[in-house]
C-alpha positions as CSV (number, residue, x, y, z in Angstrom):
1,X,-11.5,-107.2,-12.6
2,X,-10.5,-110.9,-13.2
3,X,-13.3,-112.4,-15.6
4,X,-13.0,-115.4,-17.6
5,X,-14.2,-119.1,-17.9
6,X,-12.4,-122.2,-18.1
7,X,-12.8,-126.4,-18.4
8,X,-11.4,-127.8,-15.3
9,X,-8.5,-130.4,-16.1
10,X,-7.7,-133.3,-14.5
11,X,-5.5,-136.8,-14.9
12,X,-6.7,-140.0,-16.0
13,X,-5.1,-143.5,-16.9
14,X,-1.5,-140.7,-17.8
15,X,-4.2,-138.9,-20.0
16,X,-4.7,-134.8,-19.6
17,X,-8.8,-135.2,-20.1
18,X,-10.6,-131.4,-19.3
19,X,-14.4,-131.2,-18.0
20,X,-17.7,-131.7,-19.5
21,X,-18.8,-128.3,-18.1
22,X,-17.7,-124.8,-17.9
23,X,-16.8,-123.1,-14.8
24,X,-16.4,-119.4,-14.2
25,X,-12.9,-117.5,-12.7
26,X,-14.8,-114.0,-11.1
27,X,-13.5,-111.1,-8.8
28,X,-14.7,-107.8,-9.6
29,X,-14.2,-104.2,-8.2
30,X,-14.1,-103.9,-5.1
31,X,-13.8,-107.7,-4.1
32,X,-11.5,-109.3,-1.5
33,X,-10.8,-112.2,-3.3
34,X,-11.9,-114.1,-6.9
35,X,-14.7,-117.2,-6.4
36,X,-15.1,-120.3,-8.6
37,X,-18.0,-120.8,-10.0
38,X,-20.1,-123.6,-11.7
39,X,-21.6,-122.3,-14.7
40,X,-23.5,-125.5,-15.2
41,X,-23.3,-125.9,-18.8
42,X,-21.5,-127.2,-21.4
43,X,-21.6,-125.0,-24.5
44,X,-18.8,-122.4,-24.4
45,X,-21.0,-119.5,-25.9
46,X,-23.8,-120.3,-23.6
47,X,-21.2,-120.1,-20.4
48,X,-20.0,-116.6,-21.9
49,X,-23.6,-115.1,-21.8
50,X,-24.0,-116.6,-18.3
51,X,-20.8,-115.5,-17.0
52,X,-22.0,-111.8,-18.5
53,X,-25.2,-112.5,-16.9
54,X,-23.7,-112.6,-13.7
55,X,-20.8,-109.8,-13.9
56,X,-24.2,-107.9,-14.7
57,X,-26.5,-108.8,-11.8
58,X,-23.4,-108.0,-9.5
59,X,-22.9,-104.7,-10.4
60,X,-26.3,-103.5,-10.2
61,X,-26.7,-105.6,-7.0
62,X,-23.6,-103.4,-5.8
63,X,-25.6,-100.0,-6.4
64,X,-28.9,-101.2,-5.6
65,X,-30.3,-101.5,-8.7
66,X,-31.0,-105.3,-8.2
67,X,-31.5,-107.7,-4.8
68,X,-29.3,-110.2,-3.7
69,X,-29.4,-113.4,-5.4
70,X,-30.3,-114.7,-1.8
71,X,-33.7,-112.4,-1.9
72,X,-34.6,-113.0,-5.1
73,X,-33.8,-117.0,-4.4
74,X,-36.3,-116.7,-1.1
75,X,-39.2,-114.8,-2.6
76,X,-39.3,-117.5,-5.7
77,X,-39.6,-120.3,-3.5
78,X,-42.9,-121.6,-2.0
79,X,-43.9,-119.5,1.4
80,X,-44.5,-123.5,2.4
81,X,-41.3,-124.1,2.5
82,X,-40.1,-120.9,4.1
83,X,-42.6,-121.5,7.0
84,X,-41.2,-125.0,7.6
85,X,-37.6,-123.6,7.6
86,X,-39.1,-121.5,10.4
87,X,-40.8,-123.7,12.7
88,X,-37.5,-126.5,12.4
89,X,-35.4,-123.8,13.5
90,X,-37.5,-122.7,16.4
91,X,-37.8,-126.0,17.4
92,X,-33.5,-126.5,17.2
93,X,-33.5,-123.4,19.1
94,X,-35.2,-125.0,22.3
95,X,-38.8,-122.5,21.9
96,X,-41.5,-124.9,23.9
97,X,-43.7,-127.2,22.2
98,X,-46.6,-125.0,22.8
99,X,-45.0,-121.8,21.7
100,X,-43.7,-123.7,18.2
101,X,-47.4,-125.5,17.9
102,X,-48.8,-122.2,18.1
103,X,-46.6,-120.3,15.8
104,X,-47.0,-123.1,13.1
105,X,-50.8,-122.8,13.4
106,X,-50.9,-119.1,12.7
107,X,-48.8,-119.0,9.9
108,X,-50.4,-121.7,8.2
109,X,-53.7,-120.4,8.7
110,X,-52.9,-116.8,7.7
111,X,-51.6,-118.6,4.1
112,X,-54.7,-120.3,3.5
113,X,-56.7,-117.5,4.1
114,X,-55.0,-114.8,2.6
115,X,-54.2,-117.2,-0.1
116,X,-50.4,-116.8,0.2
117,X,-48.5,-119.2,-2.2
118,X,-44.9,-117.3,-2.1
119,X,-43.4,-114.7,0.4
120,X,-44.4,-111.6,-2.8
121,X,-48.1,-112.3,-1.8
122,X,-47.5,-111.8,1.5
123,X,-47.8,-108.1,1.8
124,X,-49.1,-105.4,4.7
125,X,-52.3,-104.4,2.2
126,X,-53.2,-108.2,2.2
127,X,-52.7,-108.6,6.0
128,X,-54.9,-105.7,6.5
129,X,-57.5,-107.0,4.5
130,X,-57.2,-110.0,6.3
131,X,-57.7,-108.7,9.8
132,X,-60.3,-106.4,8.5
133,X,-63.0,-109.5,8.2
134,X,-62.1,-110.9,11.3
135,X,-64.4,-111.7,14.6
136,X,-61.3,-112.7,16.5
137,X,-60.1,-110.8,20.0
138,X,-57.7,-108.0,19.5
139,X,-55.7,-110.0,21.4
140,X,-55.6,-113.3,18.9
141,X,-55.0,-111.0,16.3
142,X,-52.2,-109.3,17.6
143,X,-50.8,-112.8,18.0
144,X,-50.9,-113.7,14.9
145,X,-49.2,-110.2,13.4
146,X,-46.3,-111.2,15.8
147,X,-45.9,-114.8,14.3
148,X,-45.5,-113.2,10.6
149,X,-43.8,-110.5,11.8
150,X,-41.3,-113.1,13.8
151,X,-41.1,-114.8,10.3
152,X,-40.3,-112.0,8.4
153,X,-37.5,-111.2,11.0
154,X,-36.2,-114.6,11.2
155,X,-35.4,-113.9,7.1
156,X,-34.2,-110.8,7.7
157,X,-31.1,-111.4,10.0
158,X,-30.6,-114.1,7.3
159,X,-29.9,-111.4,4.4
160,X,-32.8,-113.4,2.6
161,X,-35.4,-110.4,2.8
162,X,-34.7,-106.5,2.8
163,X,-37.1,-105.5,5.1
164,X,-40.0,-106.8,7.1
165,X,-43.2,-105.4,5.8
166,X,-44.4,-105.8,8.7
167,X,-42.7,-104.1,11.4
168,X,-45.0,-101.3,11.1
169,X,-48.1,-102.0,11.1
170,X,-50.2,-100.7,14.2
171,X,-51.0,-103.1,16.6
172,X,-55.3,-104.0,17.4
173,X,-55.8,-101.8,20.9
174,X,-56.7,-104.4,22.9
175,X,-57.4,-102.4,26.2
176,X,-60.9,-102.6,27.3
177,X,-61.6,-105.5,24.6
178,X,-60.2,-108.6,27.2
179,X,-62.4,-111.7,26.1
180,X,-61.6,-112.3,30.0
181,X,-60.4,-110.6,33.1
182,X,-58.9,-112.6,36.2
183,X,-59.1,-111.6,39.4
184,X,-57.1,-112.9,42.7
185,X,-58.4,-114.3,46.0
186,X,-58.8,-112.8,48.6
187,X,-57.3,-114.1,52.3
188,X,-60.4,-115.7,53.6
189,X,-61.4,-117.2,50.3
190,X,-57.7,-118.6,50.1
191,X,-58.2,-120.1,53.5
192,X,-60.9,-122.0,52.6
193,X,-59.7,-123.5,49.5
194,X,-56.9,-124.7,51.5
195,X,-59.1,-126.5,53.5
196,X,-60.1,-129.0,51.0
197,X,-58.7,-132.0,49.6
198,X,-55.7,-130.4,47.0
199,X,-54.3,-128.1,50.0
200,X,-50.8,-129.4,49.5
201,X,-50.8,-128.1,45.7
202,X,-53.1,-124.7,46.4
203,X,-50.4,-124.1,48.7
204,X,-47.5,-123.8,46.7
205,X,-49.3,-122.4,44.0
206,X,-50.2,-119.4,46.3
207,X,-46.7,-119.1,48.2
208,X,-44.4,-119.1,45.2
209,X,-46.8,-118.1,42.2
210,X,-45.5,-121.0,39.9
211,X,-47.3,-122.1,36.9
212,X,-49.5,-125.4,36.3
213,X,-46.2,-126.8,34.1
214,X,-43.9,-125.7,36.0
215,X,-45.9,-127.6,39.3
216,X,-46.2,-130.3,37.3
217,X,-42.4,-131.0,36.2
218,X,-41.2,-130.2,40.1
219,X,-38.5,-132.7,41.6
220,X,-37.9,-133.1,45.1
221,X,-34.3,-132.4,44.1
222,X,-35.5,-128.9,43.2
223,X,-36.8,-128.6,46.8
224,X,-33.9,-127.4,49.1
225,X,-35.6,-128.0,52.5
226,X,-32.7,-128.7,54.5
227,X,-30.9,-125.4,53.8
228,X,-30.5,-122.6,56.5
229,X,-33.4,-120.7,53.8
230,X,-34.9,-122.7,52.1
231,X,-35.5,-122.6,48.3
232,X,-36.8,-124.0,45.4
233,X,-35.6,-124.3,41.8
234,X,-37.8,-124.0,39.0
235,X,-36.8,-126.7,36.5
236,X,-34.9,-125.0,33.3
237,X,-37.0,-127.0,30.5
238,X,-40.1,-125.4,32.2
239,X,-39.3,-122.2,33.4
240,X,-40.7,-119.6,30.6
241,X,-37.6,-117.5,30.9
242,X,-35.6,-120.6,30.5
243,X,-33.0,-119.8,33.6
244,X,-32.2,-121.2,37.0
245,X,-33.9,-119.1,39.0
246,X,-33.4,-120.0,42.9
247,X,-36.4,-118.1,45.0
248,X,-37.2,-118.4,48.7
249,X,-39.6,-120.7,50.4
250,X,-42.1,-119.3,52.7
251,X,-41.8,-121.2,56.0
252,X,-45.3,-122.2,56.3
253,X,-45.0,-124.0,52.6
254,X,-41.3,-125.2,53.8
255,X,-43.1,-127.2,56.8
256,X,-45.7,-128.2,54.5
257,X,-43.6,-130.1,52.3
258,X,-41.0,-131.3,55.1
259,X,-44.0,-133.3,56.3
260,X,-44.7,-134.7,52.9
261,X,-41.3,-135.2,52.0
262,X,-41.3,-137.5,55.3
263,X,-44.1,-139.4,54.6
264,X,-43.3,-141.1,51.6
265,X,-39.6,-142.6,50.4
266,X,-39.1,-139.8,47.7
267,X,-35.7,-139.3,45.4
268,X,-34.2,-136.7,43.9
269,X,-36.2,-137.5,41.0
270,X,-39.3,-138.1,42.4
271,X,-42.2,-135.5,41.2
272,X,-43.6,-133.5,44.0
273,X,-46.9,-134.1,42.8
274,X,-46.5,-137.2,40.6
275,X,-50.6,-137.1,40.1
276,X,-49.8,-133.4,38.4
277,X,-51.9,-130.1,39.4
278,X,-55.7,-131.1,39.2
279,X,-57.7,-130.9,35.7
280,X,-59.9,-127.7,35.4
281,X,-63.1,-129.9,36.0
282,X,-61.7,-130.9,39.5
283,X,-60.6,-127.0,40.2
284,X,-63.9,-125.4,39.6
285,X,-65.6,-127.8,42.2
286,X,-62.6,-127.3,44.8
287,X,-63.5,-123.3,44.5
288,X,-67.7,-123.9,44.6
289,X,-67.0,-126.4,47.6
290,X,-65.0,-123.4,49.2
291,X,-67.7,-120.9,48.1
292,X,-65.7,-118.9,45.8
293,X,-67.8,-117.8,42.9
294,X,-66.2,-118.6,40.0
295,X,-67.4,-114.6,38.2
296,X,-67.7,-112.0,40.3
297,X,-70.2,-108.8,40.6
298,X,-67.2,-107.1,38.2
299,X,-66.8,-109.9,35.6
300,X,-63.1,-111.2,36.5
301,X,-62.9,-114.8,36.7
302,X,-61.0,-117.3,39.0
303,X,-58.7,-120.2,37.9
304,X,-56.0,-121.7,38.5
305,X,-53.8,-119.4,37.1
306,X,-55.4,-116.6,39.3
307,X,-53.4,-118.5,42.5
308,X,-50.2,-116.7,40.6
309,X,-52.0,-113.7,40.2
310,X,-52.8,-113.8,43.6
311,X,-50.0,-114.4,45.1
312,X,-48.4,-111.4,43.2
313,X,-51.1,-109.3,44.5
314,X,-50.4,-110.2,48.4
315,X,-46.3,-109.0,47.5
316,X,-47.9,-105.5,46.9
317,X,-50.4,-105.8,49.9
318,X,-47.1,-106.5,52.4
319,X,-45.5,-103.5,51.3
320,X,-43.0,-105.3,49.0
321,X,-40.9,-103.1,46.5
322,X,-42.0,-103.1,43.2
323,X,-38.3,-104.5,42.2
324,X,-38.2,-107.5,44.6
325,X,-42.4,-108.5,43.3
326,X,-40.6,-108.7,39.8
327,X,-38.0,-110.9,41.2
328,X,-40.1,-112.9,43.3
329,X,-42.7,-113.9,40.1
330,X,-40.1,-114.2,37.8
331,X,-40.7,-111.6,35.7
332,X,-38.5,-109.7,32.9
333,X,-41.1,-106.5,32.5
334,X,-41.7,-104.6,35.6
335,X,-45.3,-103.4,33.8
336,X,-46.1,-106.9,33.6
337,X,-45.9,-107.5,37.9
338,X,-47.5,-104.5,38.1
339,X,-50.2,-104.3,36.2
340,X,-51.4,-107.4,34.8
341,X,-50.3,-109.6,37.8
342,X,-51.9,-107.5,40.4
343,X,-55.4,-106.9,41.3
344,X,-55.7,-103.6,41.9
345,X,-58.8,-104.4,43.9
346,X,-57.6,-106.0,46.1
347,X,-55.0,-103.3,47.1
348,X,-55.8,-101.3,50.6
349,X,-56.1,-97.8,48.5
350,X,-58.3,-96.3,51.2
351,X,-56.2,-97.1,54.0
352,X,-53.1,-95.6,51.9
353,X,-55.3,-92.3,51.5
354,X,-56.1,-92.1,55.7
355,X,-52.3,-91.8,56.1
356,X,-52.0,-89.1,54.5
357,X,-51.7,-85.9,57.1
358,X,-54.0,-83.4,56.8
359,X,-53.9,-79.9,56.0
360,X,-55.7,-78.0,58.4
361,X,-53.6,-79.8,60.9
362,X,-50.7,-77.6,61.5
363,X,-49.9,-78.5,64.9
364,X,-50.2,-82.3,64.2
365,X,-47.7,-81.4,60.8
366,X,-45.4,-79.5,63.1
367,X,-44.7,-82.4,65.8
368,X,-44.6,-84.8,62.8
369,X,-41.6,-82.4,61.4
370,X,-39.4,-82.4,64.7
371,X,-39.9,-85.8,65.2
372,X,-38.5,-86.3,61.7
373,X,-35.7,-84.5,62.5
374,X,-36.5,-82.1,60.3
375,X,-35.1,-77.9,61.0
376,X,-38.1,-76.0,62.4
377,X,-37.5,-72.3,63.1
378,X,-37.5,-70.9,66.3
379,X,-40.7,-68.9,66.0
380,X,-42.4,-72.4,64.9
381,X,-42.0,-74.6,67.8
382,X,-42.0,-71.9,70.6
383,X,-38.6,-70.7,71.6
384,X,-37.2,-67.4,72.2
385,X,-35.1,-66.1,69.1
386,X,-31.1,-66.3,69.2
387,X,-29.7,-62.4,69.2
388,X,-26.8,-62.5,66.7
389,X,-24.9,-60.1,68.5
390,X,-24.5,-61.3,72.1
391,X,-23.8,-64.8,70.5
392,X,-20.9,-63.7,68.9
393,X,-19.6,-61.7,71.8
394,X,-20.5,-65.1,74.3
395,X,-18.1,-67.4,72.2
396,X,-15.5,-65.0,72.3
397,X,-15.5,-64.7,76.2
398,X,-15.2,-68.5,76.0
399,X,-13.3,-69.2,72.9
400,X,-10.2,-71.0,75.0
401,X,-12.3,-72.6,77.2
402,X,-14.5,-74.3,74.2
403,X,-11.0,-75.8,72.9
404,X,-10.5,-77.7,75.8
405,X,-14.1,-78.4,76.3
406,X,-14.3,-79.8,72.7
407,X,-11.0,-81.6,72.2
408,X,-11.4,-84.8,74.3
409,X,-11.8,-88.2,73.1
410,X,-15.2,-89.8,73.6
411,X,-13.8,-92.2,76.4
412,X,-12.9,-88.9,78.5
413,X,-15.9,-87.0,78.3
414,X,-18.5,-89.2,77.5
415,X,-19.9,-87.4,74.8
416,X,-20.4,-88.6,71.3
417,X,-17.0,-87.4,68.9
418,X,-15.5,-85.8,72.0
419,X,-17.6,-83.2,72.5
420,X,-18.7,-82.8,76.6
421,X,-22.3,-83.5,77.7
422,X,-24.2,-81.3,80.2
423,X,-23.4,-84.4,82.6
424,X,-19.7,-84.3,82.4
425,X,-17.8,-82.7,84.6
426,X,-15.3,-80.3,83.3
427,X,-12.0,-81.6,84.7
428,X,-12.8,-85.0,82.6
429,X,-12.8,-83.2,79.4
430,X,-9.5,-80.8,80.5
């Protein structure tokens, strides 16, 4: 162990003139390497006690006895300041405005209510307690568990907190408890939004299942129209998943947009809809001008979010694989295409049950196995069984003759793999 402390000294005007203030010369046990540290004072008997002070706080550090000076360092300081450390670095990390806005709200809120002045107060019991007295949706509260528990693991991959206190606390169960449930259109009510005035942007809405952003911050230079398939490219700074993600245009939306493209002197930069996706005000009286009621007999609600959702739910209705619906809506979580994404009312579940055979049925099951290609014994479908005997006897009266019959090419005998065909004659195949 190298321990000891020491008065920097340096040159001046061909004088040797040594430091106001003690520094420290440390490597213990176990260390790679000895650091230089300002002990910040100037007395030499009060640098001795500090310099003890810190051997000390090392070696129980090193067995646990004591948290990193980084901990203790985070949970003395103001949970203010820790929160705003947060939000800057979300916002240097590229997280949307919305997503940073809303994150910053939370926290906030759950220190002035819980009455959280440094990270120590900030404690599971005290959460608890918190959501306890709460009118909120399970849904709003488990969004706000996630924001502390985000800051608490923010901290930790810092080294500046041991745990996160957080981590395992049970989520609200927020099945059954929606404040809201969307539904998707059907084709006929789709139809007849797309006859009024906003076809162009209920169009793409319902043949690519982007989002209201993501509509609005389109480019005609993210518009391939001209390719053999055409594509679009949802811009990067809007795309949730924040990737280039090229997906298919469906020709009837491809001609759609040729014809607008063509009607106007557009660039590369031009928006696509430069008077953006229609305000909610101007929505709901597109959908009671097309007689869609805005709540159904069930409760689920139409916006225009639920042209996504419907979208989505006309991939399952075609038959498309679970995998390419994730692709096609852009999604990272298979449960989320499938269940939240798709209206399961909408879904032709009885016609899925008809084609089902029945079981009283045999003869209908038996064709439906042949047909298949499927082995069927003899004593199924009708045919006289094979004796073994006189087989075996039969294919050794005509062993030679079956290698000659057998060995031609294809082009010789016609058959498939060389093998003769009723039709063929037999000197072909010699």
């Amino acid at each position: 162990m190298i321990a000891y402390i020491y008065r920097p000294k340096r040159q001046r005007n061909g004088k040797l003139i040594s430091s106001r203030i003690w520094r420290a010369r440390l490597k213990l046990n176990g260390d790679v390497k000895a650091r230089d540290i300002s002990l910040g004072v100037s007395d030499k008997q009060v640098a001795e006690q500090k310099l003890r002070d810190n051997i000390r706080d090392q070696e129980r550090t090193a067995v646990g006895l004591l948290a990193p000076a980084a901990q203790r360092e985070t949970f003395e300081n103001p949970m203010e300041r820790l929160v705003d450390g947060y939000v800057a670095d979300l916002k240097a990390l590229g997280r949307s405005a919305d997503h940073v806005r809303h994150v910053d709200k939370r926290l906030r809120r759950l220190m002035r209510e819980c009455k959280w002045q440094n990270l120590r107060e900030a404690t599971a019991d005290s959460f608890l307690r918190w959501r306890a007295g709460q009118k909120k949706t399970p849904k709003t509260i488990n969004e706000y568990q996630a924001a502390l528990s985000a800051l608490f693991t923010w901290l930790r991959k810092q080294n500046r907190v041991a745990a996160n206190p957080f981590e395992l606390v049970t989520k609200v169960d927020a099945r059954g408890k929606e404040s809201f449930h969307r539904r998707a259109l059907n084709d006929d009510e789709a139809r007849q939004l797309l006859a009024g005035p906003h076809r162009p942007v209920y169009l793409l809405a319902l043949h690519t299942g982007l989002r209201r952003g993501e509509i609005n911050a389109l480019h005609w230079g993210d518009l391939h129209l001209d390719a053999a398939n055409p594509f679009y490219v949802v811009p990067v700074a809007k795309s949730k998943s924040r990737k280039e993600q090229p997906r298919p245009l469906h020709p009837e939306l491809a001609t759609e947009l040729q014809v607008m493209k063509s009607a106007g002197k557009v660039t590369p930069e031009t928006l696509v809809f430069p008077e953006r996706v229609p305000a909610m005000k101007a929505i709901r009286a597109d959908f009671k001008t097309a007689s869609i009621p805005l709540e159904d007999e069930r409760g689920h609600r139409v916006d225009f979010h639920a042209l996504r959702m419907t979208y989505i739910t006309r991939l399952q209705r075609a038959g498309v694989s679970p995998r390419e619906a994730m692709e096609l809506a852009r999604h990272s979580d298979m449960r989320l295409t499938m269940k939240t994404y798709t209206d399961a009312a909408q879904l032709p579940l009885a016609a899925t049950v008809r084609k089902l055979p029945s079981f009283n049925d045999t003869q209908i099951d038996t064709q439906t196995l042949v047909a298949g290609g499927q082995f069927v014994s003899p004593s199924v479908i009708g045919l006289k069984p094979i004796k073994v005997g006189k087989a075996i006897e039969k294919i050794d009266e005509n062993h030679e003759e079956s290698l000659a019959v057998t060995a031609g090419p294809k082009n010789q005998t016609g058959g498939e793999r060389g093998i003769r065909t009723p039709e063929t004659p037999l000197e072909c195949a010699a």
